[in-house]
mmCIF file of the N, C-alpha and C atoms, coordinates in Angstrom:
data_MODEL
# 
_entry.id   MODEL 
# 
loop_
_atom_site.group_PDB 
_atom_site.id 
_atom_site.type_symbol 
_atom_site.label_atom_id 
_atom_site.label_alt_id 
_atom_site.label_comp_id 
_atom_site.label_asym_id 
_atom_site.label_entity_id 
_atom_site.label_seq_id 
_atom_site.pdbx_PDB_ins_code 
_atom_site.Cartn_x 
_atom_site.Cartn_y 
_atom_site.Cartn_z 
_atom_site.occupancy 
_atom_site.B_iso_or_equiv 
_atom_site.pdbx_formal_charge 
_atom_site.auth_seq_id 
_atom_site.auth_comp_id 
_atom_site.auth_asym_id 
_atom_site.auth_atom_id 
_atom_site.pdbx_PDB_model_num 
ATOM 1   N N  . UNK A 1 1  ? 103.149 84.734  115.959 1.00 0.00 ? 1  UNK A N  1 
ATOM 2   C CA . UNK A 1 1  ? 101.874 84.548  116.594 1.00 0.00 ? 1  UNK A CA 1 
ATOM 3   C C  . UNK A 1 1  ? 101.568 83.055  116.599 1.00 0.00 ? 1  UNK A C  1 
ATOM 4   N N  . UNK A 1 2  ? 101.059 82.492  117.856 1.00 0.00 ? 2  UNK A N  1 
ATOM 5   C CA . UNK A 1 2  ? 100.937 81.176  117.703 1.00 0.00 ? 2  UNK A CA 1 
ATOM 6   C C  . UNK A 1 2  ? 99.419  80.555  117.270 1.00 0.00 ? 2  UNK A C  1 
ATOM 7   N N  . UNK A 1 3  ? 99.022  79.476  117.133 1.00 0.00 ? 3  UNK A N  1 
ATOM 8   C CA . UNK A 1 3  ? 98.334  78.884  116.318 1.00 0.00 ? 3  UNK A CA 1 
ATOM 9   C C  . UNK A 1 3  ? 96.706  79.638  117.574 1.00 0.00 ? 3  UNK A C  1 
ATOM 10  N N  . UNK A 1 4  ? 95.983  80.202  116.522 1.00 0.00 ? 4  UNK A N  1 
ATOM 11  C CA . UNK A 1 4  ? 94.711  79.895  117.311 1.00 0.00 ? 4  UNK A CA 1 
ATOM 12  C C  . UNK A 1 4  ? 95.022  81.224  117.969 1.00 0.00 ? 4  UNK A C  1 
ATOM 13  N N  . UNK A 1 5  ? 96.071  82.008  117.728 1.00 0.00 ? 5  UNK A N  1 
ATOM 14  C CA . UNK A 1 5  ? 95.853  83.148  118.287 1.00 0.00 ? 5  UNK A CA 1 
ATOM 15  C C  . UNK A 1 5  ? 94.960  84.548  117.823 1.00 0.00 ? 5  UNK A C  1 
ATOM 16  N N  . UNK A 1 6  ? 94.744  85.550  118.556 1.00 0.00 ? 6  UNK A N  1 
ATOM 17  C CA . UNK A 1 6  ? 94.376  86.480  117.744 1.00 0.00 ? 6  UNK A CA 1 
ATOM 18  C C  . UNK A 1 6  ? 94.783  87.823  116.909 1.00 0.00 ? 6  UNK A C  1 
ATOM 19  N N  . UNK A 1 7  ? 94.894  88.405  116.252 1.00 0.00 ? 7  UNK A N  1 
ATOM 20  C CA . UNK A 1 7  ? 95.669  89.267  115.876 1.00 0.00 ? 7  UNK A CA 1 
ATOM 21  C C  . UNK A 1 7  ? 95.145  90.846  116.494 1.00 0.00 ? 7  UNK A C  1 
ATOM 22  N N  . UNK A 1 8  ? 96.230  91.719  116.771 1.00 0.00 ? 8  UNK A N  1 
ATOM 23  C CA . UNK A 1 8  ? 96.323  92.918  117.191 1.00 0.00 ? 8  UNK A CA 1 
ATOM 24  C C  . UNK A 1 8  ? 95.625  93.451  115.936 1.00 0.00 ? 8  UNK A C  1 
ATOM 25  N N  . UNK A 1 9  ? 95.013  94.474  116.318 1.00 0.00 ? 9  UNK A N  1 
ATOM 26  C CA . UNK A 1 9  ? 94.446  95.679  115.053 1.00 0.00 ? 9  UNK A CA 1 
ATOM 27  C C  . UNK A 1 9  ? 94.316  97.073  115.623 1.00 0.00 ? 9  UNK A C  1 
ATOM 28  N N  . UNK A 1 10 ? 94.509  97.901  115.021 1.00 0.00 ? 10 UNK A N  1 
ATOM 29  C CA . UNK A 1 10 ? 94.363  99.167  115.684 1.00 0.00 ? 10 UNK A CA 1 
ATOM 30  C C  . UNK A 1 10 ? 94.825  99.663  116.805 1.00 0.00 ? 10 UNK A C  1 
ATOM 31  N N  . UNK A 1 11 ? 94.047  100.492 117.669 1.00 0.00 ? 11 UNK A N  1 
ATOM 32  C CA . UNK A 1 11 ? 94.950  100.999 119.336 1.00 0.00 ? 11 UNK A CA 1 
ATOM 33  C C  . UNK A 1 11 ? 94.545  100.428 120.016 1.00 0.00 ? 11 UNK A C  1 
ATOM 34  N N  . UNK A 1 12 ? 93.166  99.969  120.118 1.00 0.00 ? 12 UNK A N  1 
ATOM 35  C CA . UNK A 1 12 ? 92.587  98.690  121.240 1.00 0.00 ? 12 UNK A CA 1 
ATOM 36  C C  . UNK A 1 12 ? 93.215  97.975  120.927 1.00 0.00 ? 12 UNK A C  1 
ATOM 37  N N  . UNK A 1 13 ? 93.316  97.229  120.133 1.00 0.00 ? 13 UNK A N  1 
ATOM 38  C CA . UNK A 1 13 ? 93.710  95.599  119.986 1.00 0.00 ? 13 UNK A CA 1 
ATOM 39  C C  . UNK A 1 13 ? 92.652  94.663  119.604 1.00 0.00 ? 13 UNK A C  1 
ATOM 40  N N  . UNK A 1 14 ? 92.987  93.447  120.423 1.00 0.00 ? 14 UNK A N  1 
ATOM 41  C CA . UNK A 1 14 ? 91.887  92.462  120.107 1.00 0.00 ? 14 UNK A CA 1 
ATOM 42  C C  . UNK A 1 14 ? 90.862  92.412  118.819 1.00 0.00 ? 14 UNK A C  1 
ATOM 43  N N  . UNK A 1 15 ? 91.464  92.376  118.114 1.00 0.00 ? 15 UNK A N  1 
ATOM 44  C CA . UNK A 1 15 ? 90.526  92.543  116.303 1.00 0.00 ? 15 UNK A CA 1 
ATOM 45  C C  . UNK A 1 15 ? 90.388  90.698  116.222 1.00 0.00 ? 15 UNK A C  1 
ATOM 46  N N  . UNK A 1 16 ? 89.780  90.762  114.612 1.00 0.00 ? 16 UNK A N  1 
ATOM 47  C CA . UNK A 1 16 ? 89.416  89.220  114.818 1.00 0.00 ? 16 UNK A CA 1 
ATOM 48  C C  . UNK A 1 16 ? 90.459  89.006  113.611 1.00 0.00 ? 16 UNK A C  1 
ATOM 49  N N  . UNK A 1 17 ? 91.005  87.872  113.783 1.00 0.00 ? 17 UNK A N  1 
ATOM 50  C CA . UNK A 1 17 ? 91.783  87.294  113.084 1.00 0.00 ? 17 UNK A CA 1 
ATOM 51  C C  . UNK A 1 17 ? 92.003  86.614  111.295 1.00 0.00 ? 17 UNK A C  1 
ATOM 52  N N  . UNK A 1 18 ? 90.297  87.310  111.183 1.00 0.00 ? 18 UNK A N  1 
ATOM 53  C CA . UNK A 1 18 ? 90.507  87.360  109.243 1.00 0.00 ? 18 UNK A CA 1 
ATOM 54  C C  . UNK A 1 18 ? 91.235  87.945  108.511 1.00 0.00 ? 18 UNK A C  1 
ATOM 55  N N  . UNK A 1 19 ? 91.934  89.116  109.420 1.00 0.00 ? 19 UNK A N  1 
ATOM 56  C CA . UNK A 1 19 ? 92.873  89.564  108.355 1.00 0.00 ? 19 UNK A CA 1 
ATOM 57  C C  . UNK A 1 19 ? 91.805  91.001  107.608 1.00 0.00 ? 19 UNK A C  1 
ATOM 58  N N  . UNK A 1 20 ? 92.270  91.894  106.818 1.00 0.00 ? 20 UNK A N  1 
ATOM 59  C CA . UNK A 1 20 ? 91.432  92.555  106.556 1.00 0.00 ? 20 UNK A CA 1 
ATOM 60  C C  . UNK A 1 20 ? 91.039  93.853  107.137 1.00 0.00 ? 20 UNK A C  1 
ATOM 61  N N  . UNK A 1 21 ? 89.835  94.520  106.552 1.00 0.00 ? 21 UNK A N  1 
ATOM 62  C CA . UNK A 1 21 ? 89.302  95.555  107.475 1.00 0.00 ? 21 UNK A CA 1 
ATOM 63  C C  . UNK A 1 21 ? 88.715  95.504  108.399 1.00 0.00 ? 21 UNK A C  1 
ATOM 64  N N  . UNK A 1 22 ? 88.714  95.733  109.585 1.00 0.00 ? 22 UNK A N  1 
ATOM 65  C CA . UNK A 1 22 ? 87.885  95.092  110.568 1.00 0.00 ? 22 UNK A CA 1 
ATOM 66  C C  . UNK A 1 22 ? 87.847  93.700  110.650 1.00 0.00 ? 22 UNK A C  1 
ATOM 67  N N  . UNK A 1 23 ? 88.402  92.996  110.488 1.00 0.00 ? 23 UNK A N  1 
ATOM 68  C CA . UNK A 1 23 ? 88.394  91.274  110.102 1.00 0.00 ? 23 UNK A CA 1 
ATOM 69  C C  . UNK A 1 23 ? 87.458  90.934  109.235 1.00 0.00 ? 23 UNK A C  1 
ATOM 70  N N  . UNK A 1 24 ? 86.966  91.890  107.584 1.00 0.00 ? 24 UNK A N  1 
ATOM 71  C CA . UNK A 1 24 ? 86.220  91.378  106.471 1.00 0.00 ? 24 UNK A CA 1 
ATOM 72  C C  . UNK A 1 24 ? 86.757  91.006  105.617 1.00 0.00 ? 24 UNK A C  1 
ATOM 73  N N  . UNK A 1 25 ? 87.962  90.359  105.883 1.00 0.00 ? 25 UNK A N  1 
ATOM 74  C CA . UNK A 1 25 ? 88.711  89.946  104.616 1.00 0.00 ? 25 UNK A CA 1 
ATOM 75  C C  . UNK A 1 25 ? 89.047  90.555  103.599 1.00 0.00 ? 25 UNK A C  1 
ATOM 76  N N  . UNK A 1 26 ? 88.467  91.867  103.588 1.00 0.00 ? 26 UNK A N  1 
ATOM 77  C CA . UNK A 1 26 ? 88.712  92.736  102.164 1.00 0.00 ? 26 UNK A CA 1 
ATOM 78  C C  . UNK A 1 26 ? 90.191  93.616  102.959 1.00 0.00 ? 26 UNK A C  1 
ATOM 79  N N  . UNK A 1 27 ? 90.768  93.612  101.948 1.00 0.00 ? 27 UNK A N  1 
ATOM 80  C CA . UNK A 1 27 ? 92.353  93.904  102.038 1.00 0.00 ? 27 UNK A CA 1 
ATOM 81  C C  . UNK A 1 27 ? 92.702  95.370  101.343 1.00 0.00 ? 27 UNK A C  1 
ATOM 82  N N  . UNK A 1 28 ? 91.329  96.183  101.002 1.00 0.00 ? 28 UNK A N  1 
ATOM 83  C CA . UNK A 1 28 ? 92.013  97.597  100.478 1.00 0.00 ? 28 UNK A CA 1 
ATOM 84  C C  . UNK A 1 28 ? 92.835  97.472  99.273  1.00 0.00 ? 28 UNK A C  1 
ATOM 85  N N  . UNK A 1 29 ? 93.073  95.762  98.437  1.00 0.00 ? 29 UNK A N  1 
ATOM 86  C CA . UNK A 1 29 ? 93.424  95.993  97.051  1.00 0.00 ? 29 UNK A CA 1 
ATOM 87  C C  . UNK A 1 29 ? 92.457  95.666  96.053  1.00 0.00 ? 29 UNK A C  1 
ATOM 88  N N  . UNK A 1 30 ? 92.971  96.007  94.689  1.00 0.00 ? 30 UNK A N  1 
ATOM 89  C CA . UNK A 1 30 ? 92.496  95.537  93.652  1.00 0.00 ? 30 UNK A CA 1 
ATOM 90  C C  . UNK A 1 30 ? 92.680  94.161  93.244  1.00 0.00 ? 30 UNK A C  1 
ATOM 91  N N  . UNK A 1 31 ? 91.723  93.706  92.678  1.00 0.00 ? 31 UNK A N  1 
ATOM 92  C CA . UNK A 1 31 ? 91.553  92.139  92.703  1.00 0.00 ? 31 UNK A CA 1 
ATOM 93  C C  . UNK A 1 31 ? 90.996  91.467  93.731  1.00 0.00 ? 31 UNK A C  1 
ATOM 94  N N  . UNK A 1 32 ? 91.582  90.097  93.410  1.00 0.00 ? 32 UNK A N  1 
ATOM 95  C CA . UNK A 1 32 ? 90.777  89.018  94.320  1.00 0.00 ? 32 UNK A CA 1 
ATOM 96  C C  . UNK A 1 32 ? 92.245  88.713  95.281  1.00 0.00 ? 32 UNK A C  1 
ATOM 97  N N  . UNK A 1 33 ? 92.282  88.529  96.559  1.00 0.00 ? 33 UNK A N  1 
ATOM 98  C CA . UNK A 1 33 ? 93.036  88.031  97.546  1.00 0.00 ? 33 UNK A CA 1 
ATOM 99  C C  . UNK A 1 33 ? 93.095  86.773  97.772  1.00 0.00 ? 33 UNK A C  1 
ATOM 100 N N  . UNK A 1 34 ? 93.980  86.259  97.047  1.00 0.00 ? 34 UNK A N  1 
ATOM 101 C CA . UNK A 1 34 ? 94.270  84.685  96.665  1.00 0.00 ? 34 UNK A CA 1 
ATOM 102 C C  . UNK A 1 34 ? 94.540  84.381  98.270  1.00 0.00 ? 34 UNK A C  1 
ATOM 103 N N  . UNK A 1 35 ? 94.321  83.114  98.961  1.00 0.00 ? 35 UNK A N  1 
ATOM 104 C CA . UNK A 1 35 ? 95.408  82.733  99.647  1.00 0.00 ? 35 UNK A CA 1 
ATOM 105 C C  . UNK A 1 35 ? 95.474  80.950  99.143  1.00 0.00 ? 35 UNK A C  1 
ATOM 106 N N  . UNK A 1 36 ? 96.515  81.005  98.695  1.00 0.00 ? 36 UNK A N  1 
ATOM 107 C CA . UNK A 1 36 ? 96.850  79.691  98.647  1.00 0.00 ? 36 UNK A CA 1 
ATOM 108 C C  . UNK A 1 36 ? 98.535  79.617  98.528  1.00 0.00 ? 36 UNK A C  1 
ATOM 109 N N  . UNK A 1 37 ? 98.581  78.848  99.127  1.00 0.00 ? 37 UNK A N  1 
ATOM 110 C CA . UNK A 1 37 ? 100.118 78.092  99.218  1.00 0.00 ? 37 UNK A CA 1 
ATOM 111 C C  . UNK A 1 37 ? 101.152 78.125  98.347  1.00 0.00 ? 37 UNK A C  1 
ATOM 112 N N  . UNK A 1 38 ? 102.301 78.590  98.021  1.00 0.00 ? 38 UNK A N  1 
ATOM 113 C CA . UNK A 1 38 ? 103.197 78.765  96.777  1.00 0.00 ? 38 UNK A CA 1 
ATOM 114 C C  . UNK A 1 38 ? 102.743 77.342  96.317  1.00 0.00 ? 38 UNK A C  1 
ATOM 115 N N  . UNK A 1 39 ? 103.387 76.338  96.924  1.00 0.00 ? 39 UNK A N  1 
ATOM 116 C CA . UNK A 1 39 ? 103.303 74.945  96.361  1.00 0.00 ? 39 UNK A CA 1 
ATOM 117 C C  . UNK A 1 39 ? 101.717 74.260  95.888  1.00 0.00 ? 39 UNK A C  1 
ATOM 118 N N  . UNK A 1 40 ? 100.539 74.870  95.984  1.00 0.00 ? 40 UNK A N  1 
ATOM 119 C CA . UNK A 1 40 ? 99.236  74.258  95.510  1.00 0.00 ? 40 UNK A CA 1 
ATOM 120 C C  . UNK A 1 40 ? 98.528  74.882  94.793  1.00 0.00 ? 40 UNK A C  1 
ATOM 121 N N  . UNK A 1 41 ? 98.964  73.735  93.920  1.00 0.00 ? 41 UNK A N  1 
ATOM 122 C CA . UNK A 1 41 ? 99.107  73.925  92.242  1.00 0.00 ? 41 UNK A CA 1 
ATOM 123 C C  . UNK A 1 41 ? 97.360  73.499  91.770  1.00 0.00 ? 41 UNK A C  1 
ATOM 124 N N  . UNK A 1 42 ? 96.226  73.752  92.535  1.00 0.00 ? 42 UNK A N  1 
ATOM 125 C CA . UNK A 1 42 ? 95.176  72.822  92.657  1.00 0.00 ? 42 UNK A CA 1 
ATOM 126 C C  . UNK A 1 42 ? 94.592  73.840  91.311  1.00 0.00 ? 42 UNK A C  1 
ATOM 127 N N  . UNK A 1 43 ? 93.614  72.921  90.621  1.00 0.00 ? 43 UNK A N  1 
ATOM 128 C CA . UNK A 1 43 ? 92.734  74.095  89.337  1.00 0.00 ? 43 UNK A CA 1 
ATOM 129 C C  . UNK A 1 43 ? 92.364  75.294  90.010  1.00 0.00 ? 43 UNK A C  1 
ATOM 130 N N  . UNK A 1 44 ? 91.756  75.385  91.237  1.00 0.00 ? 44 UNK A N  1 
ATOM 131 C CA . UNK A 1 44 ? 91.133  76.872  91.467  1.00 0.00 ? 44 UNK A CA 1 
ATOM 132 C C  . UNK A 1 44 ? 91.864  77.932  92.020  1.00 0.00 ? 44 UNK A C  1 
ATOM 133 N N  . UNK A 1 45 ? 93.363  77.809  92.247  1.00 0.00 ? 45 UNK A N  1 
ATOM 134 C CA . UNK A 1 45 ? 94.620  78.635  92.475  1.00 0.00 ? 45 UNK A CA 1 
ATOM 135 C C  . UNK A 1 45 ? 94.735  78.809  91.512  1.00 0.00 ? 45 UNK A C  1 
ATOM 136 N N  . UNK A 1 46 ? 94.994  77.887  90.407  1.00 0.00 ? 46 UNK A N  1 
ATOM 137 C CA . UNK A 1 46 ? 95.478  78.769  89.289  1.00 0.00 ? 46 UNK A CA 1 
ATOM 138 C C  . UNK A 1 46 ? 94.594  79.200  88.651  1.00 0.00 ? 46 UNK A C  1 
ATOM 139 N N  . UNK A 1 47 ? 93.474  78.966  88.220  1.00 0.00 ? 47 UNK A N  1 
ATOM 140 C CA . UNK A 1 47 ? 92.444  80.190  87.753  1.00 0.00 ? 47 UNK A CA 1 
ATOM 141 C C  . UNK A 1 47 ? 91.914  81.477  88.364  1.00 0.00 ? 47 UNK A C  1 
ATOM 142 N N  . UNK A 1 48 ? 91.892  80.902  89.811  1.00 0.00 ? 48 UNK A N  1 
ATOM 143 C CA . UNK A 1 48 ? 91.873  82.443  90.242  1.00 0.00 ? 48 UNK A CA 1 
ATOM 144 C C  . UNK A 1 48 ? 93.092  83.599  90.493  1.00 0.00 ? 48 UNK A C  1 
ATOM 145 N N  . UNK A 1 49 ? 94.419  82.759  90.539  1.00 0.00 ? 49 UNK A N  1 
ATOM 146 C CA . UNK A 1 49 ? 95.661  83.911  90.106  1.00 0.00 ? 49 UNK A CA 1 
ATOM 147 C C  . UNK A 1 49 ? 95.541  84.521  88.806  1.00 0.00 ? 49 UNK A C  1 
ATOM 148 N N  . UNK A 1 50 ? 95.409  83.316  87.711  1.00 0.00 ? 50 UNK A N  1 
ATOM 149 C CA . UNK A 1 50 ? 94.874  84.140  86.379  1.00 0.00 ? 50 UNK A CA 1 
ATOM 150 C C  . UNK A 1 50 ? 93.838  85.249  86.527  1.00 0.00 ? 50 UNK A C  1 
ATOM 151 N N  . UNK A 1 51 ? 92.732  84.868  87.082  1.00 0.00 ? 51 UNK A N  1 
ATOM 152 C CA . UNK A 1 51 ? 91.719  85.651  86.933  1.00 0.00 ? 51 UNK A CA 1 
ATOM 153 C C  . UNK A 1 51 ? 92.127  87.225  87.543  1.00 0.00 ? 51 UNK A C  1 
ATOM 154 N N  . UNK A 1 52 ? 92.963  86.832  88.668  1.00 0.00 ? 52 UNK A N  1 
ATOM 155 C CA . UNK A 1 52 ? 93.730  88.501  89.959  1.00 0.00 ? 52 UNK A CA 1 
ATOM 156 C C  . UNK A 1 52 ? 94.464  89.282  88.550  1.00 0.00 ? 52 UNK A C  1 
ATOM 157 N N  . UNK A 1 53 ? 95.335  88.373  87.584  1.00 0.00 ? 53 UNK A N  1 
ATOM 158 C CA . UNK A 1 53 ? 96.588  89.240  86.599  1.00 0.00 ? 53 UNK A CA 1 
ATOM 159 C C  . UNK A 1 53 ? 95.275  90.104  85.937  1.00 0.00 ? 53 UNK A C  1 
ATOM 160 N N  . UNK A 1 54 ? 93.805  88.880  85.112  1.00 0.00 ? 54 UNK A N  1 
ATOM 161 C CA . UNK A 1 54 ? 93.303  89.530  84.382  1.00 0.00 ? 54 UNK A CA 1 
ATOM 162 C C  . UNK A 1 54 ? 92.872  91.377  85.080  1.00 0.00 ? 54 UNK A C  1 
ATOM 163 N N  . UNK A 1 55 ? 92.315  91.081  86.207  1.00 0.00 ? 55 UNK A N  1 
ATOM 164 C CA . UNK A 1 55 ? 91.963  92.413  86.595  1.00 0.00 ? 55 UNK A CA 1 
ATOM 165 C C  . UNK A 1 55 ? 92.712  93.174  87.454  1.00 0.00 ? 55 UNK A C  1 
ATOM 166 N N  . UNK A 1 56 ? 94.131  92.896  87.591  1.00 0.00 ? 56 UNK A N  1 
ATOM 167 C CA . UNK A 1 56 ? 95.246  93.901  87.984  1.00 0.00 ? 56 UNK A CA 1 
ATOM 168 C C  . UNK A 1 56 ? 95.437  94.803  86.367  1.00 0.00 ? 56 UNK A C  1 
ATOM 169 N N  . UNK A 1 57 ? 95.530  93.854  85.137  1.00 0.00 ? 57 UNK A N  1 
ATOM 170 C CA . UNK A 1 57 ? 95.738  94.297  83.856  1.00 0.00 ? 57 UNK A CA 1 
ATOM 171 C C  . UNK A 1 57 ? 94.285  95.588  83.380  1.00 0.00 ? 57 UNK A C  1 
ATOM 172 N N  . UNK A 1 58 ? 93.305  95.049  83.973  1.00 0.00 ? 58 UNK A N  1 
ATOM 173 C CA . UNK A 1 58 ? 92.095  95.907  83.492  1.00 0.00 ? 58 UNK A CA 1 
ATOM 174 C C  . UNK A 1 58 ? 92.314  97.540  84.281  1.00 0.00 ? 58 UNK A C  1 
ATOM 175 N N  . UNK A 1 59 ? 92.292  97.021  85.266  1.00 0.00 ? 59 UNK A N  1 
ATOM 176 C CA . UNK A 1 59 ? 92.552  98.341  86.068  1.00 0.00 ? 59 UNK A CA 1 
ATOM 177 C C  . UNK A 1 59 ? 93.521  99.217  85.484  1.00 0.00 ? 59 UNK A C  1 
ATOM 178 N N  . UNK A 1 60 ? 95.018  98.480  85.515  1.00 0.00 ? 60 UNK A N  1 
ATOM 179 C CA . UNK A 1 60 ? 96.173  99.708  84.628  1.00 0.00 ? 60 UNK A CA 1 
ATOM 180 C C  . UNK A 1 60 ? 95.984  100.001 83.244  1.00 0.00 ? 60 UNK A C  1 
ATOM 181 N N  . UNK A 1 61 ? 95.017  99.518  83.066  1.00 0.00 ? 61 UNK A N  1 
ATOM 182 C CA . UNK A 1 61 ? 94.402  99.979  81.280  1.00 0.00 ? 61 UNK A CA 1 
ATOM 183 C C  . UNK A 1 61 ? 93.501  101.033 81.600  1.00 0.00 ? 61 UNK A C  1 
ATOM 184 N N  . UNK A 1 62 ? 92.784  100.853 82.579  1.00 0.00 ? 62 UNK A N  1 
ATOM 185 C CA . UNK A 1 62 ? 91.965  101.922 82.826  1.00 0.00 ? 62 UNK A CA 1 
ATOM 186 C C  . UNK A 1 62 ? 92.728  103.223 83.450  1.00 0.00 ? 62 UNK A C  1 
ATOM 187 N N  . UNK A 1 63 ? 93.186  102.734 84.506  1.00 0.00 ? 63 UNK A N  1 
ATOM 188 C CA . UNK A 1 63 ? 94.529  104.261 84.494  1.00 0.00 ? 63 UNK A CA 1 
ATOM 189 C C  . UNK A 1 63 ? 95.087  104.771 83.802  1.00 0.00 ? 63 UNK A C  1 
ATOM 190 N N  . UNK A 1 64 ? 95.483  104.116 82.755  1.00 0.00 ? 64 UNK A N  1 
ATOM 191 C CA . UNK A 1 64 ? 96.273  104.909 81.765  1.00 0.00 ? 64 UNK A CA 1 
ATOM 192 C C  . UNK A 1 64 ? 95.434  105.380 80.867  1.00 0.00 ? 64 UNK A C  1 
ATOM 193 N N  . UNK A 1 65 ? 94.347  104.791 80.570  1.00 0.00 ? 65 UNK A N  1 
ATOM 194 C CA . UNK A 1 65 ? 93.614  105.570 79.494  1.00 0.00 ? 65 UNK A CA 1 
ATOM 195 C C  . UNK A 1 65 ? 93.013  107.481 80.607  1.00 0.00 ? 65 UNK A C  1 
ATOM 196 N N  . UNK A 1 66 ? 92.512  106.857 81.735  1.00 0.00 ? 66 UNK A N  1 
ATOM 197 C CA . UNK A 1 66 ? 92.142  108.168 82.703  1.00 0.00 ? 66 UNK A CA 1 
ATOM 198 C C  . UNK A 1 66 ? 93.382  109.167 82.051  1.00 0.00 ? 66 UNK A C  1 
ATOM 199 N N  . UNK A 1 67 ? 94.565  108.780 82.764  1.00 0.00 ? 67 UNK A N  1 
ATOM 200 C CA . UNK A 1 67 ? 95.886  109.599 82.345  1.00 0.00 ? 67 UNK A CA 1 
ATOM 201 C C  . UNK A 1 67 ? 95.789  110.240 81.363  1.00 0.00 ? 67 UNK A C  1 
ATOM 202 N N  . UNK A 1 68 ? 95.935  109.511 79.964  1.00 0.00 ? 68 UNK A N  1 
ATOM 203 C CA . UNK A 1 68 ? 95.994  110.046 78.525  1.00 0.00 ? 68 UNK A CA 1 
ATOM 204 C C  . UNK A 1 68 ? 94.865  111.109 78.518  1.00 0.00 ? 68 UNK A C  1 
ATOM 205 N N  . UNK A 1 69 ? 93.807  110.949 78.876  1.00 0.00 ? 69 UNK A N  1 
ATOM 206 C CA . UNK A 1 69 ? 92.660  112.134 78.619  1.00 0.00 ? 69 UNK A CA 1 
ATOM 207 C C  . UNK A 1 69 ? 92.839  113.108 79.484  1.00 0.00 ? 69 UNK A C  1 
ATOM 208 N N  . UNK A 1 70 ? 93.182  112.717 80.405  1.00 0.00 ? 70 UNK A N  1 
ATOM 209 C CA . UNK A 1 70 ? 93.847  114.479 81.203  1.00 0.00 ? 70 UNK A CA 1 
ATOM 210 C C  . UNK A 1 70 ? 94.424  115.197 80.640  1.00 0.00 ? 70 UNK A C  1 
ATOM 211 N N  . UNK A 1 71 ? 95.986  114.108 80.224  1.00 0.00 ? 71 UNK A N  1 
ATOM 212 C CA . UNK A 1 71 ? 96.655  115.119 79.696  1.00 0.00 ? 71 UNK A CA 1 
ATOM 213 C C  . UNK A 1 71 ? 96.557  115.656 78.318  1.00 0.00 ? 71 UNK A C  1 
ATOM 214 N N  . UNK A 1 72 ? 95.976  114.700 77.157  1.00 0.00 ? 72 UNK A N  1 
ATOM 215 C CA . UNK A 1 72 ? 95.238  115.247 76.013  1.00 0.00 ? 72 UNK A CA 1 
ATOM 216 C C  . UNK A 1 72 ? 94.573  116.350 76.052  1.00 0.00 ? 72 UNK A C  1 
ATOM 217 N N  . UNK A 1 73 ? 93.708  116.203 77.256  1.00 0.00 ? 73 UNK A N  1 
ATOM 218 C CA . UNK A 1 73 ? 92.866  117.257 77.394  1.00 0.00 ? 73 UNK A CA 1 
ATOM 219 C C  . UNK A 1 73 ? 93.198  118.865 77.930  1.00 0.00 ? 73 UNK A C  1 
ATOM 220 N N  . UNK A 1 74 ? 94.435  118.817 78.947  1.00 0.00 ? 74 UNK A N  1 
ATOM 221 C CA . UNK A 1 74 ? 95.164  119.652 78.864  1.00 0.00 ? 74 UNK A CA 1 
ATOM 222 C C  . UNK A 1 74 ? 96.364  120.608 78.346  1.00 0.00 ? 74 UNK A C  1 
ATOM 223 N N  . UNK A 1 75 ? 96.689  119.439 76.823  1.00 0.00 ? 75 UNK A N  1 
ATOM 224 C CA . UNK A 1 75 ? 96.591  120.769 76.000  1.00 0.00 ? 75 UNK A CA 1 
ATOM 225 C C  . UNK A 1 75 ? 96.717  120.905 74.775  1.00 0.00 ? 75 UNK A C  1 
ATOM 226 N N  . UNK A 1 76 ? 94.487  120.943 74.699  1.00 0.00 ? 76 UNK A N  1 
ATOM 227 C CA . UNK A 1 76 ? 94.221  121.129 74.095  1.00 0.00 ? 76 UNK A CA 1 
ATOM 228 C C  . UNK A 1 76 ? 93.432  122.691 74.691  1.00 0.00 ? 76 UNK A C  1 
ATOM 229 N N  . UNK A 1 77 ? 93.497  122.524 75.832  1.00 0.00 ? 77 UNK A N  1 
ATOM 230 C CA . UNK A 1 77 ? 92.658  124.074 76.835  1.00 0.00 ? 77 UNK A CA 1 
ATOM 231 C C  . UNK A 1 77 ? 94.094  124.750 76.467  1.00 0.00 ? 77 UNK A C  1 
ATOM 232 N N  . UNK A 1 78 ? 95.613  124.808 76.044  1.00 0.00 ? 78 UNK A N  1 
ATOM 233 C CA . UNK A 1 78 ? 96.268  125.310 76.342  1.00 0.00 ? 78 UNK A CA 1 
ATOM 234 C C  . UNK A 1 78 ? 96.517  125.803 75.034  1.00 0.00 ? 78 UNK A C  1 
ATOM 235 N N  . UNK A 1 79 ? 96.548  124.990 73.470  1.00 0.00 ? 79 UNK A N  1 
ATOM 236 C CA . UNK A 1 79 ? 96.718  125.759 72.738  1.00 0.00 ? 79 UNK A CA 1 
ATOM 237 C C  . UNK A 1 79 ? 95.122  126.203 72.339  1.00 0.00 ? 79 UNK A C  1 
ATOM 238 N N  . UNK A 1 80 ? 94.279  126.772 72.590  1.00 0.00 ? 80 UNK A N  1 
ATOM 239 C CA . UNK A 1 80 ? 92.847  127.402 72.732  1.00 0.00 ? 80 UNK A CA 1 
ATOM 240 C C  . UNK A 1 80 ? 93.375  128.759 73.020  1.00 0.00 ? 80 UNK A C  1 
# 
C-alpha cells in the first residue's frame, strides 16, 4: 500500500486507515498496542513494552487461577 493510502476493511471497503476496529485503534488484544520501531530504543518504548509484558503476565495469572477453580471445583461436586 502506498504512502497516504487508505486501507480496505470489511466488504465495502474504504475504512480509515488507523488500523483497528472501525479505524479506533483498539486491536481486539490484551494490553497496550505499542507501535514503535524495532530500532527506537526511546524511554517511552521501553516502558511501555514493559508495561504490555506486565499486563500480558496479569491476565495469564488470572486465567490460570479462573482454570484451577473450575477444575478444583469440579471435583469436588464429583467426589460429593
Amino acid at each position: 500500500m502506498g504512502k497516504g493510502g487508505r486501507m480496505l476493511s470489511g466488504v465495502g471497503g474504504g475504512g480509515v486507515g488507523n488500523g483497528g476496529i472501525a479505524g479506533s485503534g483498539i486491536f481486539g488484544m490484551f494490553g497496550t498496542v505499542i507501535q514503535c520501531k524495532s530500532e527506537d530504543n526511546s524511554i517511552y518504548c521501553s516502558i511501555m513494552k514493559l508495561f504490555n509484558l506486565l499486563i500480558i503476565f496479569v491476565v495469564f495469572i488470572i486465567i490460570m487461577y479462573v482454570i484451577y477453580t473450575f477444575i478444583s471445583s469440579s471435583y469436588t461436586k464429583k467426589g460429593r
